[in-house]
C-alpha positions as CSV (number, residue, x, y, z in Angstrom):
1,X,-3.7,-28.9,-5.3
2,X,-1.6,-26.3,-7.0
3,X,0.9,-25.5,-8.7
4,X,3.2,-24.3,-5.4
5,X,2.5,-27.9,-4.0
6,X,1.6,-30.3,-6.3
7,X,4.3,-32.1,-8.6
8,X,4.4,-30.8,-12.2
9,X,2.8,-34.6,-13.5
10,X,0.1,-33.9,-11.7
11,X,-0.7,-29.9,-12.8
12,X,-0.3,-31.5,-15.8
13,X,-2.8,-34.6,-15.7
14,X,-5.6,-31.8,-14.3
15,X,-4.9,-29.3,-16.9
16,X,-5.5,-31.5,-19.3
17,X,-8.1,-33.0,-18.3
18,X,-9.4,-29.7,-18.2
19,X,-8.8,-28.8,-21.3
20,X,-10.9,-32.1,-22.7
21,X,-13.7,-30.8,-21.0
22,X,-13.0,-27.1,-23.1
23,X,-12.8,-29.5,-26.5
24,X,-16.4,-31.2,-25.3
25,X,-17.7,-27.8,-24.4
26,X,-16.8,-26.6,-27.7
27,X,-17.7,-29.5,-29.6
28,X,-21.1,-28.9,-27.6
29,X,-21.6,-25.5,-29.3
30,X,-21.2,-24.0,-25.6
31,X,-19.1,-21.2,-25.5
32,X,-16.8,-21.3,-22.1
33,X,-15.8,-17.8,-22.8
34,X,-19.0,-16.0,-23.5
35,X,-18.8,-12.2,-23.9
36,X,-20.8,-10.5,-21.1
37,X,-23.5,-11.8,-18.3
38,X,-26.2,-9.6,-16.9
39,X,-26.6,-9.6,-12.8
40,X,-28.9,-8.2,-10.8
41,X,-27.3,-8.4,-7.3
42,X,-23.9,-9.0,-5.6
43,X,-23.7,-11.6,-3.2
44,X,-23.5,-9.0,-0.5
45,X,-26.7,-7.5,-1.9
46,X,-28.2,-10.7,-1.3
47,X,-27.1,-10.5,2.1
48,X,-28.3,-7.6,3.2
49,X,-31.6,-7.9,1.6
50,X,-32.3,-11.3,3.5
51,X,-30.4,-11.6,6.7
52,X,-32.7,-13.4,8.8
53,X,-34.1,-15.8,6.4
54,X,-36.1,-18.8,8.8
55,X,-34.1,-22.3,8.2
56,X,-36.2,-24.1,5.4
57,X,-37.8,-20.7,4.3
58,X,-38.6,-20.4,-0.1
59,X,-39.0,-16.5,-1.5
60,X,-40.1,-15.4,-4.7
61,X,-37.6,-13.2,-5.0
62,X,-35.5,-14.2,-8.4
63,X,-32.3,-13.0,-8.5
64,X,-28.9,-13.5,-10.9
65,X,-25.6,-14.0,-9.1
66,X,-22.1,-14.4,-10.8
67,X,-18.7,-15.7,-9.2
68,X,-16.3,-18.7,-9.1
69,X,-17.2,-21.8,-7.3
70,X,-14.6,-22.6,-4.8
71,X,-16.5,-26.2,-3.4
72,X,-18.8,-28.2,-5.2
73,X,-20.6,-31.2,-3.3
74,X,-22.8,-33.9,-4.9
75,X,-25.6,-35.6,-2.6
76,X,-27.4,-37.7,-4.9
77,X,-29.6,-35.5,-7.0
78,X,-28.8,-32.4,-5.4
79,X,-25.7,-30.6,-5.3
80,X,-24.2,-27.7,-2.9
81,X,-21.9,-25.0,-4.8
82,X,-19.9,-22.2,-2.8
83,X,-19.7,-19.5,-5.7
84,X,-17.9,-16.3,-4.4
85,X,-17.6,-12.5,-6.1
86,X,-15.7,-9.6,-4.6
87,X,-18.5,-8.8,-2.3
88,X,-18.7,-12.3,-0.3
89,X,-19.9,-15.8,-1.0
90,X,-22.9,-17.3,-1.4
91,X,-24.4,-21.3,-1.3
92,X,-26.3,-23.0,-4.7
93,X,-28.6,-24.9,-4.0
94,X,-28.6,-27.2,-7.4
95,X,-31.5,-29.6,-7.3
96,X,-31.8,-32.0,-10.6
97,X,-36.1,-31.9,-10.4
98,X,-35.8,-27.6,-10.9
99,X,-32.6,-28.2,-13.4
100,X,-33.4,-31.5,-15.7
101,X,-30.8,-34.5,-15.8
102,X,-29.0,-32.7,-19.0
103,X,-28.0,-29.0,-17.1
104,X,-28.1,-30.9,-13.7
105,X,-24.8,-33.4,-15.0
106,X,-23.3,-30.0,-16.9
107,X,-22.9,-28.7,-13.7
108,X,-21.4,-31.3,-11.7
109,X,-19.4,-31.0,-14.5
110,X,-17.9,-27.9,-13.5
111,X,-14.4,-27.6,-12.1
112,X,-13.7,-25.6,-8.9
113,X,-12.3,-21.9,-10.0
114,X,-14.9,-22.0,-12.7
115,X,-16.3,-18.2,-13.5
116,X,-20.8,-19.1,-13.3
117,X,-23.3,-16.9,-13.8
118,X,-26.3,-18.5,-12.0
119,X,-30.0,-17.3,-11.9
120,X,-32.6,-18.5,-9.3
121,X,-35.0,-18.0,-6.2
122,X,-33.6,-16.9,-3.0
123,X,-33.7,-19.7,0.3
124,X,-32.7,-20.8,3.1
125,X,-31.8,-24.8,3.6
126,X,-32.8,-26.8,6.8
127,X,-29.7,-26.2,8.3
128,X,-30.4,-22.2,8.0
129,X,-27.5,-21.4,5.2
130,X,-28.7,-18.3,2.8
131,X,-28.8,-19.7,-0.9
132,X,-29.9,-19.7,-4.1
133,X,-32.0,-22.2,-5.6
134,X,-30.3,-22.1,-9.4
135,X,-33.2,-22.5,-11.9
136,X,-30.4,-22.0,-14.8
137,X,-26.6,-21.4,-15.2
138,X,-24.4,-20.5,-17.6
139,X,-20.5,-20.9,-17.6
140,X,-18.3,-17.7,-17.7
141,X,-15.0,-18.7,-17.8
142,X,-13.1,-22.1,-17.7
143,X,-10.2,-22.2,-15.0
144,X,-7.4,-24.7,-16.3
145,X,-5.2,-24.6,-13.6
146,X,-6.5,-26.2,-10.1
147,X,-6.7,-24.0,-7.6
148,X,-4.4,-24.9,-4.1
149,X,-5.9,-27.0,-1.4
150,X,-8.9,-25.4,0.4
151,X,-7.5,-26.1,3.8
152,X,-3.6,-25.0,3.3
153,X,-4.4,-22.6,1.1
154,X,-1.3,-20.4,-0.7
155,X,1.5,-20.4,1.1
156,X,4.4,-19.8,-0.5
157,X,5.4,-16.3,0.1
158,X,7.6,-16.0,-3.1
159,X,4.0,-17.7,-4.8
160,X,1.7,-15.6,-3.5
161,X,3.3,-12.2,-3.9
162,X,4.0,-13.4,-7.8
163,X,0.8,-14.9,-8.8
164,X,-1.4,-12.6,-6.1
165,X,-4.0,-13.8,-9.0
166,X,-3.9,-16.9,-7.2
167,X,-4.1,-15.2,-3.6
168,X,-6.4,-13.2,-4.1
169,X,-8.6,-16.3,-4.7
170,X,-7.8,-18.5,-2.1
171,X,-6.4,-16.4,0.8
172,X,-9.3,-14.2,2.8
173,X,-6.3,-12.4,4.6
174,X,-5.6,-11.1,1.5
175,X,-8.4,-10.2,0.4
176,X,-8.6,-8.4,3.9
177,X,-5.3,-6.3,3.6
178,X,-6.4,-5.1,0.8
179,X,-10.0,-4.2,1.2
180,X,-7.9,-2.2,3.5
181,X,-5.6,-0.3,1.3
182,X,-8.8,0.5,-0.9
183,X,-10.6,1.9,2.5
184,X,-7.0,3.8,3.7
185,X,-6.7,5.4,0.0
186,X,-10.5,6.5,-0.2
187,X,-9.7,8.1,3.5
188,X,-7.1,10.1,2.8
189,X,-8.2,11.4,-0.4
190,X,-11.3,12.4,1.7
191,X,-9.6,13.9,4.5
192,X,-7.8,15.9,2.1
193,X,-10.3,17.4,0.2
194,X,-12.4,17.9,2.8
195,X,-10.1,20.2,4.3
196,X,-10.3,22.5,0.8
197,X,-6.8,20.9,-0.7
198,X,-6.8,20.2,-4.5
199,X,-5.3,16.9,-6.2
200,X,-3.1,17.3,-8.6
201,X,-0.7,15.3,-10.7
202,X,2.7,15.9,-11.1
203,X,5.3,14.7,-13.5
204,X,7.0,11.2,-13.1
205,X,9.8,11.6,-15.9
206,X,11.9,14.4,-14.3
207,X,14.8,16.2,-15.5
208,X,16.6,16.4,-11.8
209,X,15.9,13.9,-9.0
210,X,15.1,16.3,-6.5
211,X,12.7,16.3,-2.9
212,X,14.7,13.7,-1.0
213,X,18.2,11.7,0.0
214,X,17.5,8.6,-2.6
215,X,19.2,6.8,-5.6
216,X,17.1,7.6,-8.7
217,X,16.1,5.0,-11.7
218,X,17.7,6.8,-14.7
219,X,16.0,6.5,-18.3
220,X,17.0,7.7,-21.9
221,X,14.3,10.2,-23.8
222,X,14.6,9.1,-27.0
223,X,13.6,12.0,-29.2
224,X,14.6,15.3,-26.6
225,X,18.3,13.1,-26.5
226,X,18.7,12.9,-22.7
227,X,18.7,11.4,-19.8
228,X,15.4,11.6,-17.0
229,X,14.9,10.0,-13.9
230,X,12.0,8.4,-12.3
231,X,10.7,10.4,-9.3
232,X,11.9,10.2,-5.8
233,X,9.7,12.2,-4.2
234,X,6.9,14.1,-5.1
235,X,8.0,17.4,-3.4
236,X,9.5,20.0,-5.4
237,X,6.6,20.6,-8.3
238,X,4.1,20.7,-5.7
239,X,5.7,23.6,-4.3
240,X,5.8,25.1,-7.3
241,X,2.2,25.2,-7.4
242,X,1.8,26.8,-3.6
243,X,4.4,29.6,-5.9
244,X,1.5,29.9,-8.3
245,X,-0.8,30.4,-5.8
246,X,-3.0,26.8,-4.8
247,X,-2.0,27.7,-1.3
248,X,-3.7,24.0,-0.8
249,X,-2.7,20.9,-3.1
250,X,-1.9,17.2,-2.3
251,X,-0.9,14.3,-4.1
252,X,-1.2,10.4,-4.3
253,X,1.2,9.1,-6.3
254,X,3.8,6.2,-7.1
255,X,7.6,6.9,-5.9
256,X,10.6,5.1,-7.3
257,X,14.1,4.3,-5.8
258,X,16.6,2.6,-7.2
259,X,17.4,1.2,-3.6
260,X,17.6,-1.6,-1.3
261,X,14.1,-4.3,-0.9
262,X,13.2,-5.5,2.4
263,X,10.3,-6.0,4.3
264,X,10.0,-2.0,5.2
265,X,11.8,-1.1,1.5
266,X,10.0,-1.8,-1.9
267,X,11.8,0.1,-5.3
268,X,8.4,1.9,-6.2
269,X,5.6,2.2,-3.3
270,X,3.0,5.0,-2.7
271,X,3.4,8.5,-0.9
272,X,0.9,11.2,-0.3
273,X,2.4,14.2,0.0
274,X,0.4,17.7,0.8
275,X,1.9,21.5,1.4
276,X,-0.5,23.9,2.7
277,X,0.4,28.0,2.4
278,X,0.3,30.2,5.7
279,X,1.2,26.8,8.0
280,X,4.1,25.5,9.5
281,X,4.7,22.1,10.8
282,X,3.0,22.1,14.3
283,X,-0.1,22.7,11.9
284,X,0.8,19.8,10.0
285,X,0.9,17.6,13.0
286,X,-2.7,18.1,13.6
287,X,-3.1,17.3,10.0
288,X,-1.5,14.1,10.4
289,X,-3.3,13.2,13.2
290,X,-6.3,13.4,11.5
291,X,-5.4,11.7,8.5
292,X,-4.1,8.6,10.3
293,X,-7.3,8.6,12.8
294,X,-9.8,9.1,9.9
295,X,-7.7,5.9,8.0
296,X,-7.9,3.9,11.0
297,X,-12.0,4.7,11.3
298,X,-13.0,4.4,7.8
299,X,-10.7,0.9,7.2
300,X,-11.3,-0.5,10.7
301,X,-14.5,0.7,12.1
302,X,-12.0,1.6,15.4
303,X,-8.9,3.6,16.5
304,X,-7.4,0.5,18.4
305,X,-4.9,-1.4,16.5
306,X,-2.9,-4.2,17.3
307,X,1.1,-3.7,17.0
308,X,2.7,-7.1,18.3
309,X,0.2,-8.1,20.6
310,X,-0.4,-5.0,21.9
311,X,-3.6,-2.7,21.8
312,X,-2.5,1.1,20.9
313,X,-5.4,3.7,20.5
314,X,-4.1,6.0,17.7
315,X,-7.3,8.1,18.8
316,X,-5.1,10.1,21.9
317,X,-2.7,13.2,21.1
318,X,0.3,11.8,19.5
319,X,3.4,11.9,21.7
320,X,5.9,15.0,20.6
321,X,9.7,14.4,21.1
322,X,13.0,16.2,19.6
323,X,15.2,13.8,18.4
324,X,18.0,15.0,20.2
325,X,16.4,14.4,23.5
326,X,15.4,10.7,22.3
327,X,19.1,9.2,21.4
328,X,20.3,11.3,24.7
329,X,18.2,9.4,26.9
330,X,18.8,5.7,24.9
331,X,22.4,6.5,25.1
332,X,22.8,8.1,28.4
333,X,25.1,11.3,26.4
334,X,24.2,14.3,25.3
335,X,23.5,13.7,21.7
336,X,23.4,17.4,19.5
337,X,25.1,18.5,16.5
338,X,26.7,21.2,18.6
339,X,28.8,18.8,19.9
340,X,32.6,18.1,18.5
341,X,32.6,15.6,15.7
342,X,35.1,13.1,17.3
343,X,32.8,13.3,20.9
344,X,29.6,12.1,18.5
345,X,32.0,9.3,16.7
346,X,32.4,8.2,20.1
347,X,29.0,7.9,21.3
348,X,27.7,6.5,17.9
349,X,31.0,3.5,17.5
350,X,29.9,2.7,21.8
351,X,26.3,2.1,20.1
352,X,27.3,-0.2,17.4
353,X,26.6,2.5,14.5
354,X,29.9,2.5,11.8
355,X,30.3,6.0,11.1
356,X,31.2,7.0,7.4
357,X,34.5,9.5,7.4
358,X,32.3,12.1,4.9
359,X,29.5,12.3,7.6
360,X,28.8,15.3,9.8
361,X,27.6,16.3,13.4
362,X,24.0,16.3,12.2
363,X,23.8,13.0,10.5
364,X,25.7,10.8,13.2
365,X,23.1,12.0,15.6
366,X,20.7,10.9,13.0
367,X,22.2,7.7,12.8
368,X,22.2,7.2,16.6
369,X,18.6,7.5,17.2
370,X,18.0,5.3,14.4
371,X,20.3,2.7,16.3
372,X,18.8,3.1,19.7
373,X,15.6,5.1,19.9
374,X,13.8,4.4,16.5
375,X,12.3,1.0,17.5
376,X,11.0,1.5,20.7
377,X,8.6,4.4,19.2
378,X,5.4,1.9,19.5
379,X,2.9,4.7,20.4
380,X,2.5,8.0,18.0
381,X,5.4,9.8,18.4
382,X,6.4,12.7,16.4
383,X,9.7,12.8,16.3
384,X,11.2,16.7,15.5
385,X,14.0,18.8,15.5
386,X,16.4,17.2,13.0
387,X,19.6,18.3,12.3
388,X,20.1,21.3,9.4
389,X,22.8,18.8,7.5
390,X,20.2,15.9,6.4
391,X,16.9,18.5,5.7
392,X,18.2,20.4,3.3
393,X,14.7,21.7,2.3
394,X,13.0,22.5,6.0
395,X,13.3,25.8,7.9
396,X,15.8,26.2,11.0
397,X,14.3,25.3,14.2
398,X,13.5,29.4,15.5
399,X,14.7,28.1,18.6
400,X,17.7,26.3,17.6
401,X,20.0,27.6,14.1
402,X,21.6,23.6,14.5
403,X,18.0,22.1,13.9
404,X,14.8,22.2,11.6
405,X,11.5,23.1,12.5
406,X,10.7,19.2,11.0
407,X,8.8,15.8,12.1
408,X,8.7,12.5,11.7
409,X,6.1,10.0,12.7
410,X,6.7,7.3,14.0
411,X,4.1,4.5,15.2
412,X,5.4,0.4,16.0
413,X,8.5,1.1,15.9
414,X,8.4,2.4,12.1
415,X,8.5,5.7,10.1
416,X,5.0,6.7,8.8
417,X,5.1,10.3,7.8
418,X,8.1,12.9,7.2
419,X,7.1,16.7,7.5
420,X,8.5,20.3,7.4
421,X,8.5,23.9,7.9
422,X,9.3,24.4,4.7
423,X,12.5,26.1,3.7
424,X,10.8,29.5,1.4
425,X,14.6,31.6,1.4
426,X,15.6,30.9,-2.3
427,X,19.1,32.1,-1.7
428,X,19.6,29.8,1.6
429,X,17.9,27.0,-0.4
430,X,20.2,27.4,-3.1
431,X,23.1,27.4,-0.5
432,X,21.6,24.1,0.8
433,X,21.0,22.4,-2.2
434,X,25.2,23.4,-3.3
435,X,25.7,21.2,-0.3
436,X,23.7,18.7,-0.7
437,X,25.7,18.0,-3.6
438,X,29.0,18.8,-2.9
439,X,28.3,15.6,0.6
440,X,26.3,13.4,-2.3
441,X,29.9,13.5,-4.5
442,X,31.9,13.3,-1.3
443,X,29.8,10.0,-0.4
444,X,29.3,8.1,-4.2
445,X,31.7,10.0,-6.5
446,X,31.1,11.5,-10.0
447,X,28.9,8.5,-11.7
448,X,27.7,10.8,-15.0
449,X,24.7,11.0,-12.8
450,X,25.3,12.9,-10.3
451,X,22.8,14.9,-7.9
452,X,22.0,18.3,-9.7
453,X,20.9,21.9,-8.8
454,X,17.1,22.4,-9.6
455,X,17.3,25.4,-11.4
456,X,14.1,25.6,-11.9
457,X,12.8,25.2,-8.5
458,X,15.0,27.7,-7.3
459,X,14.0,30.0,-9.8
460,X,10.2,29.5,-8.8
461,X,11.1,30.3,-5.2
462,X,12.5,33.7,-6.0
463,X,8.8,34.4,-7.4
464,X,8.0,34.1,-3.4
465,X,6.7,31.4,-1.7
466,X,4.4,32.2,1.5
467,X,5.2,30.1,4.6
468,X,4.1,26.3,4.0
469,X,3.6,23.1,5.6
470,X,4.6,20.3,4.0
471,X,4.0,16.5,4.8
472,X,4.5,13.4,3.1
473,X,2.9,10.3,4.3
474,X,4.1,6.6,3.1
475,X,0.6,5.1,2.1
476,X,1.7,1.5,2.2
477,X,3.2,1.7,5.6
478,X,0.6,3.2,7.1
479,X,-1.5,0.2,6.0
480,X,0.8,-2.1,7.6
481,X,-0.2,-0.6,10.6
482,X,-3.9,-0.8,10.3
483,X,-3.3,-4.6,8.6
484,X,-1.6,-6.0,11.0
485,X,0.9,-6.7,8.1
486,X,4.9,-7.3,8.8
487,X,5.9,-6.8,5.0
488,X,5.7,-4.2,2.8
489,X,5.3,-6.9,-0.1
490,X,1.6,-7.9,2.0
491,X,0.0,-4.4,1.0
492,X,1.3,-3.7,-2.8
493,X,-0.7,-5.7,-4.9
494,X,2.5,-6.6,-7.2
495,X,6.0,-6.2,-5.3
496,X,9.4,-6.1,-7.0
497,X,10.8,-9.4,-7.4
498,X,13.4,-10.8,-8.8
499,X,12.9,-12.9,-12.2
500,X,11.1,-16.4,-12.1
501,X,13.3,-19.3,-12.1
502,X,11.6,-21.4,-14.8
């Protein structure tokens, strides 16, 4: 039972019957809550070591385990525990002629979600099921609360993401996503440094909320008397450093906006973002290419993942499309920001997208790709050749003065990675970023917080910066894709929610 299924009377009746068994404990001079416990092996250790034990077959091999049990079963004087620990689980074999009637009844006192340490001989049982013959136990920690049912498990989604405690212990798919996550973070950071960049940390308090279109959080300094914002990107001070001459640094890092939640959206989730000096953004696809294959390798053991039943192989080239070419071929129109204004209205109102009256050429053609093209981008696709008017920091397209020599990749349908040629003219930046804010007053008025100049940025731009790639990859959508998982609130350990109802 637990507390998602179970009626409160009844949480109630096990937790305290529970908590009688602490009061005996205690009253037993046995501590339930002793301080440390020495192990020798993991149960995956165990594993490994003895993988083909015969059925029946008895080592020597002594060996001290520690977990919770999650199934205890009592056949007459023996008794079958399951005791797991991050690695795997494991069976004890609990016989009352190797424990003596007083340890032997302690035990089958034991609840299930009880933390054991156990010490004992390494076998195998008749049947052929790897386990430990416990010659002595000791209890770690006393669960009160019953765990859920062993077949339904958690289900709940609103439980599970708020007590992922509980989850984590009864659910293997979580366990799964995020043994995941842990393998797609190692991956990157590897790829990374591998390729000579260097991690650093930048600030999260920041004076200006620069590096991207996004409503900040807003906070109060206390003692400096003024107002800072949680980072929405981690963009701008990175650059800075390719100014002072890292020519290769990355970070991995918490973002925050004070935006929308969804199953795509959560207010603070993870980016990786990297800027390399001397590059440009075709160099950057390869980059990207290689991250996402390396994640896919190290987390899966494959490049094949499965995106709605179907099997896509993120080990070929990645598809490269312009934007521009993608809504003109969903709409059957010639979709470009050289086109008039009131032509584009047109095209995007006949495609069910509401056009705002502040928006221009570039970002209704954004908004109509997003409407008709975005969703059907199931294989690797980077997507380029944005419109100057929403990437206000990436180089014009050398081709095209109405575009940007920028990408984004897309894979099932969803946006994985955002990269540029990155915009090194401090006086055209400047002229950019003036824009930026006049269309960001035009769009949510004079608040007190309004989007500001970075001063500071601008200024470290006139120092010279050489020409860069930049890319910024969203960590927890990329393992969606490798998970399998549909919402963003599957692969962050503890989404935003809203308050618990008591």
């Amino acid at each position: 039972m637990s507390d998602e299924a179970a009626p409160p009377n009844v949480i109630a009746t096990e937790r305290a019957s529970r908590l009688a068994k602490l009061d005996r404990l205690r009253a037993a001079d046995v501590e339930p809550y002793p301080y440390r416990f020495d192990r020798t092996h993991s149960i995956a250790e165990v594993r490994k070591e003895f993988p083909d034990l015969e059925p029946g077959a008895e080592t020597s091999a002594h060996v001290s385990l520690a977990g919770r049990l999650l199934l205890i079963r009592r056949q007459g004087k023996l008794l079958f525990a399951t005791m797991r620990d991050r690695t795997g689980s494991i069976q004890l074999f609990v016989s009352k002629a190797v424990l003596g009637d007083e340890a032997f009844e302690q035990f089958s006192d034991l609840d299930l979600g009880d933390w054991v340490g156990a010490e004992g001989t390494v076998m195998s049982t008749k049947k052929g099921e790897l386990s430990v013959k416990v010659s002595s136990f000791v209890l770690l920690a006393k669960c009160l609360r019953p765990l859920p049912d062993k077949w339904k498990g958690l289900t709940d989604t609103d439980t599970r993401y708020r007590q992922r405690y509980v989850d984590l212990i009864v659910n293997d798919d979580a366990r799964r996503i995020f043994d995941i996550r842990n393998a797609t973070v190692a991956s990157i950071r590897k790829s990374m440094v591998e390729r000579g960049f260097v991690e650093i940390e930048g600030p999260i308090l920041q004076l200006d909320a620069g590096g991207a279109h996004a409503r900040p959080f807003i906070t109060h300094h206390n003692a400096l008397d003024i107002d800072m914002y949680l980072r929405i990107a981690l963009e701008l001070h990175l650059k800075r450093l390719i100014v002072g001459g890292l020519e290769k640094v990355f970070e991995l890092g918490r973002v925050f906006r004070n935006e929308g939640i969804g199953t795509r959206h959560n207010p603070e989730f993870t980016m990786m973002e990297s800027y390399e000096a001397f590059a440009d953004y075709t160099d950057v696809m390869t980059l990207t290419e290689d991250i996402v294959r390396n994640a896919a390798l190290d987390a899966l053991g494959t490049t094949v993942v499965d995106i709605n039943g179907r099997a896509v192989d993120l080990g070929h080239p990645f598809r490269r499309a312009k934007m521009t070419d993608l809504a003109s071929e969903a709409t059957g129109e010639l979709v470009h920001p050289s086109r008039p204004l009131e032509g584009l209205r047109v095209i995007a109102s006949s495609n069910g997208v509401k056009v705002e009256p502040e928006w221009r050429p570039g970002k209704i053609v954004e908004e109509i790709f997003e409407a008709t093209a975005e969703a059907n981008l199931i294989e690797p696709t980077f997507v380029t050749g944005h419109p100057v008017d929403v990437s206000p920091l990436a180089r014009v397209d050398r081709n095209d003065p109405l575009l940007t020599e920028r990408f984004e990749l897309f894979i099932g349908g969803r946006e994985l990675a955002n990269a540029y040629s990155e915009l090194n003219d401090p006086v055209v930046q400047r002229e950019r970023f003036e824009d930026e804010q006049r269309a960001a007053l035009d769009e949510q008025g004079d608040d007190g917080h309004s989007k500001t100049i970075d001063e500071d940025y601008l200024r470290a731009l006139e120092y010279g910066m050489p020409p860069t790639g930049g890319l910024g990859v969203g960590v927890d959508r990329l393992v969606m894709l490798l998970a399998g998982a549909t919402s963003i609130k599957e692969v962050i350990l503890f989404p935003t929610l809203r308050p618990e109802v008591p």
